[in-house]
N, C-alpha and C positions, 0 to 999 in steps of 0.2 A: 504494500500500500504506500502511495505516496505522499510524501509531507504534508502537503495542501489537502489529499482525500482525509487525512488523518484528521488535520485540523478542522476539516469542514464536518464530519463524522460528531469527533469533541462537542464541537458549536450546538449539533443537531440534538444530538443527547444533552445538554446544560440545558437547550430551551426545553425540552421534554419535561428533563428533571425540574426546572422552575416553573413549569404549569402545573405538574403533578403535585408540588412543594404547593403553590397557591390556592390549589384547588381544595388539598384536602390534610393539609397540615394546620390544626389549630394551635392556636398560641396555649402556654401551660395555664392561665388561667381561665381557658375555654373548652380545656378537654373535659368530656366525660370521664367517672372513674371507670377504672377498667372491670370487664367482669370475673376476670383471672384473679385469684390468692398467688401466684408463682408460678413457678416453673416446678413440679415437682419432682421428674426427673427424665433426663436425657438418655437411652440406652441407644447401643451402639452393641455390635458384634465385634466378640473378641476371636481370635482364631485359638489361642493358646491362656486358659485362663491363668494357670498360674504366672508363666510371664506381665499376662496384664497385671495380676494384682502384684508383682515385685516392680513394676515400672510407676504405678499410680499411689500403690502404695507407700513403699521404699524410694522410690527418685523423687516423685512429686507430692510425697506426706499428705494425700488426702487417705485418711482412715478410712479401710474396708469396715464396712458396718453390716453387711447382710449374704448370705448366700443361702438360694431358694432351689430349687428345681424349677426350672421354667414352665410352667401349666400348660401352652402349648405347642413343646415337643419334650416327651417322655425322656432322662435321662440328660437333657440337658443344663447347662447350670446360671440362676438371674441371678448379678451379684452388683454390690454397688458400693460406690464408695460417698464419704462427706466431702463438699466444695465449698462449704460456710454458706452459712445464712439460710439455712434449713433445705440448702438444696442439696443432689443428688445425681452424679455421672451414674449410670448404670450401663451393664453387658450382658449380654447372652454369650453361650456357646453352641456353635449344632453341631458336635461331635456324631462323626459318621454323614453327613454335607457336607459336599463341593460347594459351598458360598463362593467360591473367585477371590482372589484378591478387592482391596479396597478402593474401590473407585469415584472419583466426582463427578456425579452427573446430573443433568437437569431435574431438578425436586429433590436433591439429597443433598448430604451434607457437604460445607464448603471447608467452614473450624467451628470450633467453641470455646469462647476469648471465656476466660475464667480472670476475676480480678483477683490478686494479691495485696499483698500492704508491700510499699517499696523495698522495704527491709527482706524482707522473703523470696522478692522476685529475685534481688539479687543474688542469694542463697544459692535458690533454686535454678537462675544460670550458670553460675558457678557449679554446679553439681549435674546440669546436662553437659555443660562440656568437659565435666572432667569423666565424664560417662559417653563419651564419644559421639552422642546423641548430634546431627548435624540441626541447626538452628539457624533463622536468621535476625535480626535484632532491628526493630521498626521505631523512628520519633523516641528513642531512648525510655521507652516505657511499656512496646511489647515483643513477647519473644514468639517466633512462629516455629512450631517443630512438629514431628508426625510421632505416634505414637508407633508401640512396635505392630501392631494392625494396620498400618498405616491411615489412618485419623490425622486431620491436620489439626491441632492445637494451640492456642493463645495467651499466653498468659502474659496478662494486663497489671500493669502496675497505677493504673486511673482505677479511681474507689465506682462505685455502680453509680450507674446512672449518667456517669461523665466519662467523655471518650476525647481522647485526645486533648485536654481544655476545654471542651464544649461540655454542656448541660445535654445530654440526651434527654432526661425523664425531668 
């Protein structure tokens, strides 16, 4: 593509984005409350669960708090861990399925930016790279790396609800 289509492409998408922003973005003192309590939790397909839980567990110190047998498929295992604030990563396993490798694709997952307090994130980069984990390192405050299922993951050192210096919520 060339520089000019690129640019003109940009232009086409920001006026997009600024209609869609005008149309249907209301200001925080005009929104409705939401009908949602949270997020209560995220699962995801692990290929290998004990590795998941020595990766989420052990590298990234969210405490495993539950493993289930998945209700449905027989002998498989739902487990999950804590991400603060009453939320919850969760996995399955389909031991005996060919699931494929982890893919992104249109209507599935992209990452899951998980907030930290700065002091941790730091920790916790320091302890992916000395665990070989390849990462890359965004605006000094998030780190982007794939889990050993290949998940791509976030961890944010903006407190909820703010991304980058901005107010989201």
């Amino acid at each position: 593509m060339s520089e000019a289509s690129e640019v003109e492409r940009s232009r086409r998408f920001a006026e997009q984005r600024d209609r869609l922003r005008d149309q249907y973005l209301l200001a925080p003192g005009e929104r409705p409350a939401s009908s949602a309590r949270g997020l209560h939790h995220t699962a995801l397909v692990s290929s290998d669960v004990e590795q998941t839980v020595r990766f989420y567990q052990g590298l990234l110190e969210f405490p495993l708090t539950e493993m289930i047998e998945n209700r449905d498929y027989p002998g498989s295992t739902h487990f999950f861990f804590d991400i603060g604030n009453s939320n919850l990563l969760a996995f399955f396993d389909f031991p005996g399925l060919d699931v494929g490798s982890y893919q992104e694709v249109l209507g599935g997952l992209h990452h899951i930016a998980i907030s930290v307090a700065p002091e941790k994130w730091e920790r916790l980069r320091d302890k992916l790279i000395e665990a070989g984990v390849e990462l890359v390192e965004h605006s000094e405050v998030s780190l982007y790396f794939r889990d050993p299922n290949g998940a791509r993951l976030e961890l944010i050192a903006d407190p909820l609800g703010e991304m980058y210096g901005n107010q989201v919520l």
